[in-house]
C-alpha positions in Angstrom: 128.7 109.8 128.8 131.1 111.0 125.8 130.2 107.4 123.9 126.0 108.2 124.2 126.3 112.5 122.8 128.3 110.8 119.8 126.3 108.1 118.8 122.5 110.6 119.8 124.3 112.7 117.0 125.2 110.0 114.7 121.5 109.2 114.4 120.1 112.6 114.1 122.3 113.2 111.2 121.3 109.7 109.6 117.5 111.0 110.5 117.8 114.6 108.8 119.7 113.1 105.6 116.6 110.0 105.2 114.1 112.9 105.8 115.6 115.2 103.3 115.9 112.8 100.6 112.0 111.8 101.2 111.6 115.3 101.5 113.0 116.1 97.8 111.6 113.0 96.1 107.8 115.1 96.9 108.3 117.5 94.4 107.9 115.1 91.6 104.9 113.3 93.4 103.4 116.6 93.8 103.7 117.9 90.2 102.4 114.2 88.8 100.2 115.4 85.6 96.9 113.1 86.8 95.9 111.3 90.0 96.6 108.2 89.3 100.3 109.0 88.7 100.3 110.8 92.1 99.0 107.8 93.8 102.0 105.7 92.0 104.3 108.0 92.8 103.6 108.3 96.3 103.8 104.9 96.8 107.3 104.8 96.0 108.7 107.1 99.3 106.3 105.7 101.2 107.3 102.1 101.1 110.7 102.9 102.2 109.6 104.6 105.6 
């Protein structure tokens, strides 16, 4: 029982730390100077979920 609450938070730290770093990679996408750099740069966080 010990074993499964260990590895459950294992994985939500993993998940919080992959969300955060998508999460702070945004604020460059969002403040891309025209839409086609927005579109480029979006594509880049995307492709790694």
């Amino acid at each position: 029982l010990k074993e499964g609450r260990c590895r459950l938070a294992i994985r939500k730290k993993f998940f919080t730390v992959r969300v955060m770093e998508h999460w702070n990679r945004l604020l460059r996408v969002v403040n891309a100077p025209s839409l086609e750099m927005f579109k480029a740069r979006l594509d880049g966080p995307l492709s790694n979920l």
